[in-house]
C-alpha positions as CSV (number, residue, x, y, z in Angstrom):
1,X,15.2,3.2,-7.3
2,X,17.9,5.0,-5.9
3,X,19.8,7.8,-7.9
4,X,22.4,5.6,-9.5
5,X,23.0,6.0,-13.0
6,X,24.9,4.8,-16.0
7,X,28.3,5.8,-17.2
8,X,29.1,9.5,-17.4
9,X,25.5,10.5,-16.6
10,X,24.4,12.7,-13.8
11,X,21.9,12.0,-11.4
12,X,18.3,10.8,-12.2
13,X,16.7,14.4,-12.5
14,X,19.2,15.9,-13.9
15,X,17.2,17.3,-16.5
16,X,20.0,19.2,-18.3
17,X,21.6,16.1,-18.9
18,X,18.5,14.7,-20.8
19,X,18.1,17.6,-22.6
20,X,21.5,17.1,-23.7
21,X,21.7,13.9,-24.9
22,X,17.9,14.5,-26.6
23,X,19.5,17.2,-28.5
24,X,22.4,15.1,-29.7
25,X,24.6,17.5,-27.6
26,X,26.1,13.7,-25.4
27,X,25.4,10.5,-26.0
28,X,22.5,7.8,-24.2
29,X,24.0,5.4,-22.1
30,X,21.8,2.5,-24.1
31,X,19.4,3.0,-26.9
32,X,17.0,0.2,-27.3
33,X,16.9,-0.2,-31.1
34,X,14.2,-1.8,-33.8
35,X,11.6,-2.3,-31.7
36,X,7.4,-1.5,-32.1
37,X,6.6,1.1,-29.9
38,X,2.8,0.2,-28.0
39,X,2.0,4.2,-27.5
40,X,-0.5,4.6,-25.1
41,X,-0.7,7.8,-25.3
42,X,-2.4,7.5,-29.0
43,X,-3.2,4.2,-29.3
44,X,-1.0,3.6,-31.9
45,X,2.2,1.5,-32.4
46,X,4.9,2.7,-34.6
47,X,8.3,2.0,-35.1
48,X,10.8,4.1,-32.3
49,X,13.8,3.5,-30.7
50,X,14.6,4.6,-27.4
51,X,17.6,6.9,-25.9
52,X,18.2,6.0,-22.2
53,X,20.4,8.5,-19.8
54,X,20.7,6.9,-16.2
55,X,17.5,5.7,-15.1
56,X,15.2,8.0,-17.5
57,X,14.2,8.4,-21.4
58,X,15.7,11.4,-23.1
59,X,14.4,10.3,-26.7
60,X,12.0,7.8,-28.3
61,X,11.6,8.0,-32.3
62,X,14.5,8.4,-34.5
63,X,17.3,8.6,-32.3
64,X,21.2,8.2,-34.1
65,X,22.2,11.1,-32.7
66,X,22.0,10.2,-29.6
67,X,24.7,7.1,-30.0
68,X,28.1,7.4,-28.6
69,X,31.1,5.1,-29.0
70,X,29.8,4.2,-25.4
71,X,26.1,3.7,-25.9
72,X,25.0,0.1,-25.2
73,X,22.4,-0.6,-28.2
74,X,19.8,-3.3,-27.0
75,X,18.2,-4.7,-29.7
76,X,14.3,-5.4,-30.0
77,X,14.3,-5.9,-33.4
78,X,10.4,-6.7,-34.5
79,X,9.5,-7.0,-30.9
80,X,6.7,-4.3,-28.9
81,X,8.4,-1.5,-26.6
82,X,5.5,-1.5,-23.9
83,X,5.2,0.2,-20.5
84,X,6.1,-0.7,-17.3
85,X,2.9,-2.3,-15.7
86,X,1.4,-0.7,-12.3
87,X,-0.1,-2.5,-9.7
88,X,-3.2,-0.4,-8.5
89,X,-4.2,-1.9,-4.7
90,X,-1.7,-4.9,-3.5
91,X,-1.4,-5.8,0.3
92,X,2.8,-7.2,0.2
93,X,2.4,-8.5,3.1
94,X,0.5,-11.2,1.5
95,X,3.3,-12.1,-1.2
96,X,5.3,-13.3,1.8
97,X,8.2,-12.0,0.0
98,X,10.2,-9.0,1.5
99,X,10.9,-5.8,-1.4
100,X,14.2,-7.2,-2.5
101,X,12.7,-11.0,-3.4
102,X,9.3,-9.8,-4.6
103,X,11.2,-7.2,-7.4
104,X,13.1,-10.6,-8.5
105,X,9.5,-12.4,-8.9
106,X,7.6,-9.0,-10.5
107,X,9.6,-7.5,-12.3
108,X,10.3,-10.7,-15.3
109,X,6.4,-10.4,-15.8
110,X,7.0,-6.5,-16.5
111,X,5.9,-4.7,-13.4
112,X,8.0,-1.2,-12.6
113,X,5.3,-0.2,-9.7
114,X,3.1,-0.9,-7.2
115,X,0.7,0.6,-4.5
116,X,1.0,-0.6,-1.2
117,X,0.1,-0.6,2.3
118,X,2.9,-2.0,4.9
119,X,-0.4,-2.5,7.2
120,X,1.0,-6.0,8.8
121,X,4.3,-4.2,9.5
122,X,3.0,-1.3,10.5
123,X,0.8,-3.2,12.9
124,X,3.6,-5.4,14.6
125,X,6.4,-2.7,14.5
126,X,4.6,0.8,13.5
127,X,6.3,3.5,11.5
128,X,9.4,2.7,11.2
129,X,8.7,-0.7,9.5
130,X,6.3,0.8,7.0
131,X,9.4,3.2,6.1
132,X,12.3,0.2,6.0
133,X,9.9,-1.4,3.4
134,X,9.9,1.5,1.2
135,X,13.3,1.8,1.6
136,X,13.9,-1.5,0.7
137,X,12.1,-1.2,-2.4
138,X,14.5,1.7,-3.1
139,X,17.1,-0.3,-3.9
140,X,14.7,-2.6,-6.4
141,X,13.5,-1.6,-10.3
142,X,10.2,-2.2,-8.2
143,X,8.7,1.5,-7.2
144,X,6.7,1.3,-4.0
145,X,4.1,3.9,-3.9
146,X,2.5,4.3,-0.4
147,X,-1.3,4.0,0.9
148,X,-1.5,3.8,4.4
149,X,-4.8,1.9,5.5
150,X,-6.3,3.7,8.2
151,X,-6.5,0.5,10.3
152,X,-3.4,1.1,10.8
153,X,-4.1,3.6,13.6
154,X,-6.1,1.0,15.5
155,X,-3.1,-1.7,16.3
156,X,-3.7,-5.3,17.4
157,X,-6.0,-5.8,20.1
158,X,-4.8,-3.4,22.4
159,X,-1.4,-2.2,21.3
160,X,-1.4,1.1,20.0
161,X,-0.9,1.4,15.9
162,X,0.4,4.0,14.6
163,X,0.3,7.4,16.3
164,X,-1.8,10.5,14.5
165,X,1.9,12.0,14.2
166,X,2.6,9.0,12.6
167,X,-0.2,9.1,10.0
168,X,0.7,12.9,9.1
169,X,4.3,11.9,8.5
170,X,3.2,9.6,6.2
171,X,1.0,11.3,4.6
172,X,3.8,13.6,3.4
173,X,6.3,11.2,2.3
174,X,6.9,11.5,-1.1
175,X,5.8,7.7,-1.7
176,X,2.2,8.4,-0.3
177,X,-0.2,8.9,-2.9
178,X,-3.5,8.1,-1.2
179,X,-5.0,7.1,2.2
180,X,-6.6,3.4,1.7
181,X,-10.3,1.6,1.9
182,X,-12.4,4.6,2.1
183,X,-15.8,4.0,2.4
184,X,-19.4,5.5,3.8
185,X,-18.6,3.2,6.9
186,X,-15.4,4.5,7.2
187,X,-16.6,8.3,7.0
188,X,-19.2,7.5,9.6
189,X,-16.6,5.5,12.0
190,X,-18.4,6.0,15.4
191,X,-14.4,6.4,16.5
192,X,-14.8,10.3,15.4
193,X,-10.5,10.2,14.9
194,X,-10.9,7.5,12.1
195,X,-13.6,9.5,10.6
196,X,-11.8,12.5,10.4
197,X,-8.7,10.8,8.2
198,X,-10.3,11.1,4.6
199,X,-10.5,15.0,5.3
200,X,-6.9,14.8,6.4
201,X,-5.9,13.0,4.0
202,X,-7.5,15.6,1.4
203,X,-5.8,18.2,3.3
204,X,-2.6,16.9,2.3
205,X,-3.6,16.6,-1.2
206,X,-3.9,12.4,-1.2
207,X,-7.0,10.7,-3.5
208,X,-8.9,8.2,-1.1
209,X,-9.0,4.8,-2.2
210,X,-12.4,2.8,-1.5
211,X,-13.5,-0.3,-0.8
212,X,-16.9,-1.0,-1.7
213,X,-17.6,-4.6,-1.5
214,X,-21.7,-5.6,-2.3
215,X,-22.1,-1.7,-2.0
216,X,-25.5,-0.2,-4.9
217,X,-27.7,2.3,-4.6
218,X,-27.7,4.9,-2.1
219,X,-24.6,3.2,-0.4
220,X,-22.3,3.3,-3.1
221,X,-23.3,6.7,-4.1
222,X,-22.8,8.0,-0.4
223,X,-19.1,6.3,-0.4
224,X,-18.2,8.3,-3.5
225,X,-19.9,11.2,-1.9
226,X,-17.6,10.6,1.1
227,X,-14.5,11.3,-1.2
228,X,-13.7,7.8,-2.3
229,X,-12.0,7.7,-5.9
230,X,-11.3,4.2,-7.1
231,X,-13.0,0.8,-5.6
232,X,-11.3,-3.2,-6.5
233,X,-14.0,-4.6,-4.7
234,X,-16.2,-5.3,-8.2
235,X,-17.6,-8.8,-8.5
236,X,-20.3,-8.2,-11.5
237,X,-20.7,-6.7,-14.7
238,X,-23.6,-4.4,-13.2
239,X,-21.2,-3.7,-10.2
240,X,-18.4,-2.4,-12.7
241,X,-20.9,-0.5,-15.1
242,X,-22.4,1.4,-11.8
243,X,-18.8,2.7,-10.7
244,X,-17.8,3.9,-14.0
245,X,-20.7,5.7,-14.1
246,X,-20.0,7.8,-10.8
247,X,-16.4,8.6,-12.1
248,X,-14.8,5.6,-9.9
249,X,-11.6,4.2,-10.9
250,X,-12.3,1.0,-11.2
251,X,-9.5,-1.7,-10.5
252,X,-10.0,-5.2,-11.5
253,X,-9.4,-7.6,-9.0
254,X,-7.8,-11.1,-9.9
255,X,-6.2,-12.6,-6.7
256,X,-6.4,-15.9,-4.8
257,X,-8.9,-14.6,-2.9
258,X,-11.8,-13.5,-5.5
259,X,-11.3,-14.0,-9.4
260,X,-13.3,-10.8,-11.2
261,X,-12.0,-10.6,-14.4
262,X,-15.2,-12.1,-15.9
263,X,-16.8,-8.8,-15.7
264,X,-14.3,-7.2,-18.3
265,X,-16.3,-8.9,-20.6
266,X,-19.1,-6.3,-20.0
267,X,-16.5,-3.6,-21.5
268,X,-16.4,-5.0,-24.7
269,X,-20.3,-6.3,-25.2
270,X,-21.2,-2.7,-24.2
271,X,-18.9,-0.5,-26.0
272,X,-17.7,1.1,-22.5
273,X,-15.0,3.9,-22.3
274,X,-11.7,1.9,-21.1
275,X,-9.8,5.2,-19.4
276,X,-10.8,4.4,-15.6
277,X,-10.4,0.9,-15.7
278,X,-7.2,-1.1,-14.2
279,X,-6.0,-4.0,-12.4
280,X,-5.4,-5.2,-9.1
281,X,-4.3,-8.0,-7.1
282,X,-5.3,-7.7,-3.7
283,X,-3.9,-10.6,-1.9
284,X,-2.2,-13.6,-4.0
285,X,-0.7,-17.0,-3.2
286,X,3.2,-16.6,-3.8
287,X,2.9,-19.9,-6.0
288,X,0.0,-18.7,-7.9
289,X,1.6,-15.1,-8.7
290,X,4.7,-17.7,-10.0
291,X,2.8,-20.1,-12.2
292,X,0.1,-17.7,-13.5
293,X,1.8,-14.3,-13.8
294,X,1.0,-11.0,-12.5
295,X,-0.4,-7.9,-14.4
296,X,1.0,-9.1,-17.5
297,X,-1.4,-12.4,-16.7
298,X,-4.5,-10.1,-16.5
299,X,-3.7,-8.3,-20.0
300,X,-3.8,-12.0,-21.6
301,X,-7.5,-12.2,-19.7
302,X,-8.6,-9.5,-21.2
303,X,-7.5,-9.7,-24.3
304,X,-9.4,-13.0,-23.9
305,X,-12.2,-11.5,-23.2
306,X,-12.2,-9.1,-26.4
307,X,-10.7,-6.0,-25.4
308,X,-8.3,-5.0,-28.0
309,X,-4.8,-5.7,-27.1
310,X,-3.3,-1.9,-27.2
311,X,-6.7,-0.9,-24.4
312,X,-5.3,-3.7,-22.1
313,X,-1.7,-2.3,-21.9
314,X,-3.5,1.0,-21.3
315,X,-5.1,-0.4,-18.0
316,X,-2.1,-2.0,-16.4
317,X,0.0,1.3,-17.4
318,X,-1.0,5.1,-18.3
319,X,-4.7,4.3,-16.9
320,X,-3.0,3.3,-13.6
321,X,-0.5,6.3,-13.5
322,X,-3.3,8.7,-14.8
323,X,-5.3,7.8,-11.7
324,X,-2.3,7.8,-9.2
325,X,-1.1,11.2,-10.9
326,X,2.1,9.4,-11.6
327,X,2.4,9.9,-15.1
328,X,5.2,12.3,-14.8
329,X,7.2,9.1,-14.0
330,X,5.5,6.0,-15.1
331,X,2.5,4.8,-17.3
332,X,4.1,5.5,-20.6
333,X,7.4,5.6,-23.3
334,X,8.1,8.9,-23.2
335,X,11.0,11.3,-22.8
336,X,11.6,12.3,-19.2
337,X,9.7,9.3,-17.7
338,X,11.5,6.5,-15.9
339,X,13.2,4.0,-18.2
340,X,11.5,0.9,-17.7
341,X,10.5,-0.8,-20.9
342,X,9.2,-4.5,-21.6
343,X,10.1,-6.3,-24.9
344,X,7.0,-8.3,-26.0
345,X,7.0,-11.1,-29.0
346,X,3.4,-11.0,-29.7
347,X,0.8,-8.5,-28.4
348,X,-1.9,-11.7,-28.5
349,X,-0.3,-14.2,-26.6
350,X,1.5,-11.2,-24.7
351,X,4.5,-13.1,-22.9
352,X,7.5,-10.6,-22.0
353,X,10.6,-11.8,-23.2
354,X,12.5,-8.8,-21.9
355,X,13.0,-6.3,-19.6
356,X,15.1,-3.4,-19.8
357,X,15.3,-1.1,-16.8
358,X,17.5,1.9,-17.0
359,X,20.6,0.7,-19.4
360,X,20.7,-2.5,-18.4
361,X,18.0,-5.8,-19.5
362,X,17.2,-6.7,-15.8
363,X,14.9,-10.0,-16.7
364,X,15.5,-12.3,-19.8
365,X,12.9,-15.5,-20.2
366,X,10.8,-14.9,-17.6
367,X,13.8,-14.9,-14.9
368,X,15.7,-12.2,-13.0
369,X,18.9,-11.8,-14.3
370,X,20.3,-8.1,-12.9
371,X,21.8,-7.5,-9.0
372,X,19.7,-7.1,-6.2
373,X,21.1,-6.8,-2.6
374,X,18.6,-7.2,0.1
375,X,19.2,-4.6,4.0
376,X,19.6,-6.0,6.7
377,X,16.9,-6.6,8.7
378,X,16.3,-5.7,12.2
379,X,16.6,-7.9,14.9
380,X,13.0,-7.3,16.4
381,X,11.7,-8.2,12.8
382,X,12.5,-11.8,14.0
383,X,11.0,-14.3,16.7
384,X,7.6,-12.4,17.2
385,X,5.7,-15.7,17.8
386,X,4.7,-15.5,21.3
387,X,2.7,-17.7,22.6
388,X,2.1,-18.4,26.7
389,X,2.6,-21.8,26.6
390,X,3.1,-24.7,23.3
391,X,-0.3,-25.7,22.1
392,X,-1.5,-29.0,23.2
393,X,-4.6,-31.2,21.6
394,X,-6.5,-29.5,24.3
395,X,-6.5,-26.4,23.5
396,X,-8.6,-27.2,20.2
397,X,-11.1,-29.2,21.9
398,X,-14.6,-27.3,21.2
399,X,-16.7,-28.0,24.0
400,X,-20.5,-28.9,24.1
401,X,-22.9,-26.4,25.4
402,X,-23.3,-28.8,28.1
403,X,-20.8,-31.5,29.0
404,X,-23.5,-34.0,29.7
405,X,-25.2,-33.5,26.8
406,X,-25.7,-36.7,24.2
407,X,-26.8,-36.9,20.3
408,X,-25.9,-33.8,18.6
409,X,-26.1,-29.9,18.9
410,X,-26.7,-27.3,16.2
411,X,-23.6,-25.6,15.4
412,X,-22.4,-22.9,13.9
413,X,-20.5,-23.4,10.6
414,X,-18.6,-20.9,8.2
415,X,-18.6,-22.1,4.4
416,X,-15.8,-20.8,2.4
417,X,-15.6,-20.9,-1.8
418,X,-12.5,-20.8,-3.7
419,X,-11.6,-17.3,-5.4
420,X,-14.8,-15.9,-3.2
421,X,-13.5,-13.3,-0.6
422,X,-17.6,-13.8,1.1
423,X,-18.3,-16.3,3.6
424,X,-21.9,-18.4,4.6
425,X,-23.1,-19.2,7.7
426,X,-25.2,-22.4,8.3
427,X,-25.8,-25.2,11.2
428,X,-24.9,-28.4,11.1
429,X,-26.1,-31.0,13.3
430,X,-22.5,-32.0,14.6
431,X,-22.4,-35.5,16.7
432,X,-21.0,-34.9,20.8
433,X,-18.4,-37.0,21.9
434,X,-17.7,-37.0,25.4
435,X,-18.7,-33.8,26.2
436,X,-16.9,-31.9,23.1
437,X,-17.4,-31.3,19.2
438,X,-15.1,-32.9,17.2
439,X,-15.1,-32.5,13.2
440,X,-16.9,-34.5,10.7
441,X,-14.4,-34.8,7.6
442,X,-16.7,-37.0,6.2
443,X,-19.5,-34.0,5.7
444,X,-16.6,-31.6,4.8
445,X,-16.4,-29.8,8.5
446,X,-13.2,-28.7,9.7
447,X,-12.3,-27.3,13.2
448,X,-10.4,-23.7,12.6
449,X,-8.9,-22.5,15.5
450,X,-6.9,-18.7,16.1
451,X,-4.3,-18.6,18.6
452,X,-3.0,-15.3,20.0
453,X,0.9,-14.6,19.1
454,X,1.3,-11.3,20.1
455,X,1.2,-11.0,23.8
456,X,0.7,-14.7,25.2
457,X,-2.4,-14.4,26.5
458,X,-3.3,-18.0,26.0
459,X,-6.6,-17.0,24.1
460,X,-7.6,-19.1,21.3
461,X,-11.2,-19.2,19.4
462,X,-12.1,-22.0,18.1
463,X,-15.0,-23.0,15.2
464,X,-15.7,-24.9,12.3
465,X,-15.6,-24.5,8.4
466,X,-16.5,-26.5,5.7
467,X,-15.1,-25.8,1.8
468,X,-11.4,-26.5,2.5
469,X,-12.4,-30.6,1.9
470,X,-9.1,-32.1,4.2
471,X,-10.1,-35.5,5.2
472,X,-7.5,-36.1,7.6
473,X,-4.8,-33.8,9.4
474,X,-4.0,-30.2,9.5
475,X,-2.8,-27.2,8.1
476,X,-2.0,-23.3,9.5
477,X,-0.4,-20.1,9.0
478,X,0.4,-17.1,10.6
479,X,-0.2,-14.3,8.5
480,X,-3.5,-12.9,7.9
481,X,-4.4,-9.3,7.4
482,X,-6.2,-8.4,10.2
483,X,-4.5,-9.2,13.5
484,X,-2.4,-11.2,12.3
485,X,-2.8,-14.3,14.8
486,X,-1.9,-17.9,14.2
487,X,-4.5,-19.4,12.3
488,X,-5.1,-23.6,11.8
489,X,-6.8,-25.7,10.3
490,X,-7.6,-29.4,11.0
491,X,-9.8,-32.9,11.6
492,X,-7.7,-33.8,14.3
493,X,-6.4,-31.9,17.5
494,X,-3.0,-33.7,18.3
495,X,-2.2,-32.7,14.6
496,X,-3.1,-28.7,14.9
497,X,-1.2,-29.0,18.2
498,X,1.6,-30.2,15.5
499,X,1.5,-27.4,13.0
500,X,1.0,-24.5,15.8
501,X,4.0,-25.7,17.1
502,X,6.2,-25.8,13.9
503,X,5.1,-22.3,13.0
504,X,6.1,-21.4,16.4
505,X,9.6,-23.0,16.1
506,X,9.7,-21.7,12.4
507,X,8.9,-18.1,13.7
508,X,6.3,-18.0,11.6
509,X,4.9,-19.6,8.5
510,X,2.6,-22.4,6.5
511,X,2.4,-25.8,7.5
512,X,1.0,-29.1,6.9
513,X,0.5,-31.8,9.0
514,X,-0.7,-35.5,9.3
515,X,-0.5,-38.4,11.6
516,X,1.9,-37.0,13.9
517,X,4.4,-35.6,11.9
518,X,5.1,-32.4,9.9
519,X,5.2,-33.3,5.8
520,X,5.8,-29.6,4.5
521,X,6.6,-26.0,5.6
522,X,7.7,-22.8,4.2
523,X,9.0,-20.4,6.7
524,X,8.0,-17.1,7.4
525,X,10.4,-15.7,9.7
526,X,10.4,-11.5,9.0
527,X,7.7,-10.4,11.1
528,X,5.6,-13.8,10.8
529,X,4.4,-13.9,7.7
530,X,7.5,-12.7,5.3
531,X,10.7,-14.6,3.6
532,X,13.7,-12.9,3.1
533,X,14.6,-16.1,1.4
534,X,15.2,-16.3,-2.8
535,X,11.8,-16.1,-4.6
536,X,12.6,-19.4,-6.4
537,X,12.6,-21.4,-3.2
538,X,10.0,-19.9,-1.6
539,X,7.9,-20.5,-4.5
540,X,8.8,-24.2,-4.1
541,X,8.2,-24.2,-0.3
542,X,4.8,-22.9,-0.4
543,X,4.0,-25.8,-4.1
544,X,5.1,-28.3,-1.9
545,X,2.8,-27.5,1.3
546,X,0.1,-26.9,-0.9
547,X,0.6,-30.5,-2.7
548,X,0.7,-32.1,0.9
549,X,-2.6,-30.6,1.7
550,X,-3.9,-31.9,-1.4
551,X,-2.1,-35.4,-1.8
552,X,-1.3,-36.2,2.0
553,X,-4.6,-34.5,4.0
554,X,-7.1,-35.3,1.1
555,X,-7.7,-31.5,0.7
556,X,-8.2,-29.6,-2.4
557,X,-8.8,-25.3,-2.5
558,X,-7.0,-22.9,-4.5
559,X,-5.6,-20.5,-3.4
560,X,-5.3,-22.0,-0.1
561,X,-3.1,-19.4,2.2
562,X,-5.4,-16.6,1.0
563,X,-8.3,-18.0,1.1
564,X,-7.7,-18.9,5.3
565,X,-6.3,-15.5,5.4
566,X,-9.7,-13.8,4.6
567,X,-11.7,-16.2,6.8
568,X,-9.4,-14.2,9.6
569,X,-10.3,-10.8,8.8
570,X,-13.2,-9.0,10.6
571,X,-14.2,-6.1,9.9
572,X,-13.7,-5.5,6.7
573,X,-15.2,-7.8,4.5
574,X,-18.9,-8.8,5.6
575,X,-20.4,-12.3,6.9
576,X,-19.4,-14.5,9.6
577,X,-15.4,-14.6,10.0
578,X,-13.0,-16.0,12.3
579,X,-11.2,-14.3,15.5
580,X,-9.2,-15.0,18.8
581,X,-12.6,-14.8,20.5
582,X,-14.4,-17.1,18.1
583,X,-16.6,-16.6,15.3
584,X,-17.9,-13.0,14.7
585,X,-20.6,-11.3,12.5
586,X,-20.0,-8.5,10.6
587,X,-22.7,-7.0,8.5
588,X,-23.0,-3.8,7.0
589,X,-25.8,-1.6,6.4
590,X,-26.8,1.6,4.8
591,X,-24.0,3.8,6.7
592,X,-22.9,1.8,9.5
593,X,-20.4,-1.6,9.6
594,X,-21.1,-4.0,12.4
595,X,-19.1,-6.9,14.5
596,X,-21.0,-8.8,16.9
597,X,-20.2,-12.0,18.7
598,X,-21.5,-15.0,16.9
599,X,-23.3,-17.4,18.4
600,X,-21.4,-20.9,17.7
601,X,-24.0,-23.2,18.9
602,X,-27.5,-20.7,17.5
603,X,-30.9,-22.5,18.3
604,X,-31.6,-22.1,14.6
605,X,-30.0,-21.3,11.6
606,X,-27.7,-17.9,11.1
């Protein structure tokens, strides 16, 4: 937040100031009153209130001398004091939400802080998007900590990313605490300038961040060796139990792309050491973040799982901030850190009734209820759908190996899995009609299609999937996390020509389509895949395109934006994914990541 304060206080690190009024010398601006301290520092909870000058604590115990005629007492009478949660590895970009609107979602569900990477904006409008983020987050009770992925350097499909320059800029921002999905593939980058980041990134004192999906053995061991401190790409209870034991900070990934939080049962059936465990969302459905929660969601899961109530608070709070060396600031109920402190009824059921930020309760009831004012945003953050000409049904027609050929062909399919960020390659005997490759919605096989929307080059690649069940229609979006194309999905061409061009007209967003017509949108107008509308209604938008896929095109997938998302990603997760130039394979071996072409009609099975 920015260095406002309360009445008569100075500025946030004004230290002499909170000595003062922890000495009884001046009075808090608020003291939260009656309340069950959750110390996770000790483990214990205990009865304390809370002095609060400006935006930090100056006392927590008994504290009546630090009440002034002034001092706004909050009360929390028989209700837990507990932490600020911390959001470990989160791409924003996939919220859809810009700063401003994702602090009025977050913060009700108690999260002060989060650890980001800007990629997508860095990627369409390089540094100086990255920074307005931040910025923007400035102005928020939601702290944006910074890890730049080293992707960024590379662009989008020929324009240049960030610049080197760039990159040691940001290293040195005072946001940045690490440099993102480190790896043994990424220390062994045949592109010698990508290699060389995790020892720049040491060099200006930042932890590496890893990424580790399927990695045992030898692999794993050489991506820890390569620097790599922390991995949220744990799917199994032997996967989790190997990382702790190399010292990895391990955070637990629940997201719409990849549920893990089954494998915090291991933690309790074995008696493991909690300290370097913590959560992480990934990517998340905007609606699914709403109905289900965020870190406060995963403490109930674990608490369901049988870790003991006071060890879960430890992993969304002093675990993180130990592990980000925050804890100067965050993690904790302290004096000097950052007042941000949720009330909580019940530490079972774990529902945060409250939320006090600085002197002033920010959420009440699950709801926003304190002043946010959003920037504005630049005019080249606007209409960056560009497309050479409007998509037509022809331009998802999937040609035949050979026009004249009749019966079938073997092609190439990609099977998705709810909550599974891997993919499956198989062929499928697909019928020719007239000298193309239509769907077969009756076996579950979808055309997916990934139009260009950067330059208007007119490229689109074009493939099948099976998993997403629609039995009529279409549906698209144009944000994924990779280059960020327009993606869509459908059983029927004239209707993917429909969504593309609503998302084009929309400049950018998720649609749904069937029989002709549009039947739900949300739009995504910032950069193509963010809202700068209020979190409420695009909460709503994104429900009601989600029930139209289900209700109106017969579909049914959760976590249905994220999951096409990752199907549009190479090169970082493995198996057979989805580009502008068709389907790709990406496999990884023992120190090496490949992507090669994939074959979309193979002579046998992939």
């Amino acid at each position: 937040m920015s260095d406002r304060v309360g009445p008569g206080a100075a500025s946030v690190d004004d230290r002499d100031a909170l000595v003062a009024v922890a000495l009884g010398e001046r009075p808090a601006d608020a003291v939260i009153r009656g309340g069950r301290l959750v110390n996770v520092y000790t483990g214990e909870v205990h009865a304390a209130d809370v002095a609060v000058l400006g935006e930090r604590i100056a006392a927590v115990g008994e504290v009546e001398r630090c009440l002034g005629p002034g001092t706004r007492v909050i009360e929390a009478t028989d209700r837990y004091l507990v932490p600020g949660f911390i959001e470990t590895h989160i791409h924003v970009g996939a919220t859809s939400l810009t700063m401003t609107e994702l602090a009025r979602l977050l913060v009700p569900f108690g999260t002060a802080a989060l650890v980001t990477d800007f990629t997508e904006a860095g990627k369409m409008r390089g540094k100086r998007a990255m920074r307005f983020f931040l910025d923007e987050a400035d102005r928020t009770p939601l702290k944006a900590y910074f890890s730049p992925f080293y992707t960024t350097l590379m662009g989008i499909e020929g324009r240049p990313g960030v610049s080197m320059d760039d990159l040691v800029e940001m290293l040195d921002w005072p946001e940045c605490v690490e440099l993102r999905e480190w790896n043994v593939f990424a220390q062994r980058n045949e592109n010698r300038t990508l290699a060389s980041l995790g020892r720049l990134a040491r060099s200006h004192g930042k932890r590496l961040c890893g990424h580790m999906d399927g990695q045992a053995g030898p692999t794993l061991q050489a991506s820890v060796a390569a620097g790599s401190l922390s991995d949220h790409e744990v799917a199994t209870e032997a996967e989790l139990l190997e990382r702790l034991r190399l010292g990895l900070a391990v955070q637990v990934r629940f997201s719409s792309g990849a549920d893990n939080l089954g494998v915090l049962a291991a933690l309790a059936r074995h008696r493991v050491d909690t300290r370097n465990v913590m959560f992480a969302t990934d990517e998340e459905d905007i609606d699914d973040l709403a109905n289900l929660g965020h870190l406060d969601h995963r403490i109930r899961a674990a608490i369901g799982m049988g870790i003991p109530p006071i060890a879960a608070v430890q992993m969304a709070t002093i675990n993180a901030a130990n592990y980000l060396g925050i804890g100067a600031d965050l993690g904790g109920i302290a004096p000097g850190r950052r007042a941000f402190v949720n009330l909580v009824d019940d530490l079972r059921s774990f529902t945060v009734t409250e939320v006090v930020v600085g002197s002033e309760v920010v959420a009440r009831a699950g709801r926003y209820v304190g002043e946010l004012t959003a920037p504005e945003y630049p005019d080249d953050f606007s209409d960056t759908i560009r497309l050479r000409a409007p998509l037509s049904a022809a331009d998802f027609v999937v040609e035949a190996p050979r026009p004249d050929q009749d019966g079938s062909v073997e092609t190439l399919v990609i099977d998705i899995r709810p909550y599974d960020v891997r993919t499956e390659a198989r062929t499928v005997a697909l019928p020719v009609v007239a000298g193309a490759v239509p769907a077969d919605p009756e076996r579950d096989v979808a055309k997916i299609a990934i139009a260009e929307r950067h330059f208007a080059s007119g490229k689109v690649g074009r493939g099948f999937v099976s998993g997403f069940g629609i039995e009529r229609g279409a549906f698209g979006s144009s944000y994924h996390p990779g280059p960020l194309h327009l993606a869509v999905v459908g059983v029927d061409d004239h209707d993917m020509a429909v969504v593309a061009a609503r998302i084009a007209e929309l400049g950018g967003g998720f649609v749904a389509a069937v029989g002709g017509r549009v039947v739900a949108e949300a739009a995504l107008p910032i950069l193509g895949f963010l809202s700068s509308e209020p979190a409420e209604e695009v909460v709503a938008a994104f429900r009601a395109v989600k029930r139209a896929v289900r209700e109106e095109l017969g579909g049914s997938f959760d976590g249905l934006f994220t999951g096409l998302a990752y199907l549009c990603m190479p090169g970082v997760l493995p198996d057979v994914r989805m580009t502008v130039d068709g389907p790709v394979n990406v496999r990884l071996g023992r120190d090496r990541l490949s992507v090669t072409a994939a074959d979309a009609f193979p002579r046998k099975a992939v």
